[in-house]
TORBAVO-64112 format. One record per residue (C-alpha): residue number from 1; residue in three letters; x, y, z. Coordinates in nm, 2 decimals, padded with zeros to 4 digits. Example, Ala and Ser with C-alpha at 12.3 -4.5 7.8 and 13.67 -1.06 7.14 Angstrom:
// residues 2
<bavex 1 ALA <01.23 -00.45 00.78>> <bavex 2 SER <01.37 -00.11 00.71>> 
END
This chain:
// residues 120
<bavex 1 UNK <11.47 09.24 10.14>> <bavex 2 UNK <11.44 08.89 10.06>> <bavex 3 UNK <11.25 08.94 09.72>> <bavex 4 UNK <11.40 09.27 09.61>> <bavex 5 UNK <11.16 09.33 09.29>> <bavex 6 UNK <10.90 09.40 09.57>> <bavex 7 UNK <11.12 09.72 09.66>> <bavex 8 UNK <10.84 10.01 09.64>> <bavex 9 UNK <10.60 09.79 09.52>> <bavex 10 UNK <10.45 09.58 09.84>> <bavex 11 UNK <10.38 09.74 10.18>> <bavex 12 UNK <10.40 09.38 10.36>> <bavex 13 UNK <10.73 09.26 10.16>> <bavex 14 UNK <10.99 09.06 10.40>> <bavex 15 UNK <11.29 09.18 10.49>> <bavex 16 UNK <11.56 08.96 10.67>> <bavex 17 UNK <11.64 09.06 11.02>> <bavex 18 UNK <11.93 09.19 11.07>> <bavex 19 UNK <12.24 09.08 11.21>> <bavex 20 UNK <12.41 09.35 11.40>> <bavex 21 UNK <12.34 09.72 11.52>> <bavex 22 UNK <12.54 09.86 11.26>> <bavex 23 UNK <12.26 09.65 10.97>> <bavex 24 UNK <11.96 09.73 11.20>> <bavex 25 UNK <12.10 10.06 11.16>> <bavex 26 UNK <12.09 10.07 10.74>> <bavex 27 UNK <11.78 09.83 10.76>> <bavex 28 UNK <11.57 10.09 10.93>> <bavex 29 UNK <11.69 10.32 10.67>> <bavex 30 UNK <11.61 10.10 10.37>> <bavex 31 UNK <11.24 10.02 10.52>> <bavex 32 UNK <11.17 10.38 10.53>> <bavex 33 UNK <11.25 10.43 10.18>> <bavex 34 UNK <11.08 10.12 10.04>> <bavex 35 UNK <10.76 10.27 10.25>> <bavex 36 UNK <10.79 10.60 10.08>> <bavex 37 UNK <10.91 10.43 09.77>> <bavex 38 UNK <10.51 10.23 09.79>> <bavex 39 UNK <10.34 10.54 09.84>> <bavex 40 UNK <10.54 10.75 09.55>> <bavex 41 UNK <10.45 10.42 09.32>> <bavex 42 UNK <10.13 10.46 09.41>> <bavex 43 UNK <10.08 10.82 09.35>> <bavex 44 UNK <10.19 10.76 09.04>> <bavex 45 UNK <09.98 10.50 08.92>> <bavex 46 UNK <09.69 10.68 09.03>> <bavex 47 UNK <09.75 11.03 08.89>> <bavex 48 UNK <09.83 10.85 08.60>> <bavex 49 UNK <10.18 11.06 08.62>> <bavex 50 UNK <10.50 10.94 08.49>> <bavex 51 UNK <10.84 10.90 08.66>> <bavex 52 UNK <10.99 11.14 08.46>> <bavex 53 UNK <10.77 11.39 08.57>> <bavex 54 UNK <10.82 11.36 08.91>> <bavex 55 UNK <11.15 11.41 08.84>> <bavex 56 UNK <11.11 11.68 08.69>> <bavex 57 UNK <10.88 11.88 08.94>> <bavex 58 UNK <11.19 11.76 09.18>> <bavex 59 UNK <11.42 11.92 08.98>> <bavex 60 UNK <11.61 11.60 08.96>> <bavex 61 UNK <11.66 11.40 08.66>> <bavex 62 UNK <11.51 11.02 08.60>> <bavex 63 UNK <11.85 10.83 08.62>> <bavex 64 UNK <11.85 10.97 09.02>> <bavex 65 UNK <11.49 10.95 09.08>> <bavex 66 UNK <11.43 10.61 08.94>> <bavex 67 UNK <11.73 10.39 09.14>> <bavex 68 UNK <11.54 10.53 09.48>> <bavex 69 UNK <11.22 10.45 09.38>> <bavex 70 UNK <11.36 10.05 09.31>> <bavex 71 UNK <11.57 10.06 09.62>> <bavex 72 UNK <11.90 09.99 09.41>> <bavex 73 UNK <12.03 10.36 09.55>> <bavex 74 UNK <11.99 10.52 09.88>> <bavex 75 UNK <11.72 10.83 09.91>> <bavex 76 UNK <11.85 11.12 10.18>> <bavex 77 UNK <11.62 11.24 10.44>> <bavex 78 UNK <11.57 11.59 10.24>> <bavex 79 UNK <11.47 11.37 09.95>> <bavex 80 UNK <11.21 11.18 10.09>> <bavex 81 UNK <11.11 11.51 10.25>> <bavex 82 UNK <11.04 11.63 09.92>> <bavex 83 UNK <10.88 11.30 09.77>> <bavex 84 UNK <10.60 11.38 10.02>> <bavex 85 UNK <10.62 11.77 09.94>> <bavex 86 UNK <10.55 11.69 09.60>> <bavex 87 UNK <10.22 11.50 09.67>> <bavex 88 UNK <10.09 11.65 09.93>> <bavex 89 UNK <10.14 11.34 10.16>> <bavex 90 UNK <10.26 11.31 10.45>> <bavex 91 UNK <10.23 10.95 10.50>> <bavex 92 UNK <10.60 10.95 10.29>> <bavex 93 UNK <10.74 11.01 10.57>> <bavex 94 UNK <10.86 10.80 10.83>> <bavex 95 UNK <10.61 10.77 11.11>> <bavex 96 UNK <10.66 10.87 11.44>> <bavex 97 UNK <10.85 10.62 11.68>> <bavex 98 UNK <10.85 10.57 12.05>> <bavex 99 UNK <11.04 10.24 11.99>> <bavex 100 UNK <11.29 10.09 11.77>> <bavex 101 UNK <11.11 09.84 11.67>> <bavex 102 UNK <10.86 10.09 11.53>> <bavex 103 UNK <11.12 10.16 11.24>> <bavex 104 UNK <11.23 09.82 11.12>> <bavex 105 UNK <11.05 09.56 10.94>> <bavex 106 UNK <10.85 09.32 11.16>> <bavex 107 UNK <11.10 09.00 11.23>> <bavex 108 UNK <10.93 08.71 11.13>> <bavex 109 UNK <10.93 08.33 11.22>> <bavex 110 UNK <11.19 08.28 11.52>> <bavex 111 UNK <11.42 08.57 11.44>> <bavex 112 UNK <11.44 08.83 11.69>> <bavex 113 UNK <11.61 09.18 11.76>> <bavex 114 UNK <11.66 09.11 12.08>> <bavex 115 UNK <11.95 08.94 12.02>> <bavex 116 UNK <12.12 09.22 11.90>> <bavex 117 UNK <12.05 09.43 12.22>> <bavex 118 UNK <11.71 09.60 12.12>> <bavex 119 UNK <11.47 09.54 12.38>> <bavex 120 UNK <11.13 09.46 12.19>> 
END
């Protein structure tokens, strides 16, 4: 992410492409979770609940919770799961894809994944 702070804050933030499969690999992994990171912040601000509650209808205390929501620590599958579980929303979770480029962050300007053997 090329602005970090916008980690689970901004929907549209850019990312920089990757450079290999094995980074298109944790990219697509990171995007997810800054998508469902946006939506959780959201929830949030508009139920007027706090972290520390969420946490705590997770069963999982702030210090874990908190690092996923910034993007400074990586969220499992079964967590994100249960981030949309807990509000009822489904749009947590990652959409489904017919191609690979429907998981990563749009490439911008005159970078490409093609170059890395992903046909899109």
């Amino acid at each position: 992410m090329r602005r970090p702070a916008d980690f689970g804050q901004d929907p549209e933030a850019e990312w920089r492409t990757a450079r290999n499969l094995a980074e298109a690999s944790l990219l697509a992994l990171a995007y997810w979770q800054h998508l469902a990171a946006c939506v959780i912040n959201d929830r949030l601000r508009d139920s007027g609940a706090s972290r520390k509650e969420l946490a705590a209808a997770l069963g999982v205390g702030t210090r874990m919770l908190g690092p996923k929501l910034n993007g400074t620590f990586p969220a499992t599958a079964d967590e994100l799961f249960s981030w949309a579980l807990a509000f009822d929303d489904v749009s947590v979770l990652a959409p489904p894809a017919n191609r690979v480029a429907d998981v990563l962050p749009p490439a911008r300007g005159r970078h490409s994944y093609k170059r890395l053997g992903l046909h899109f």
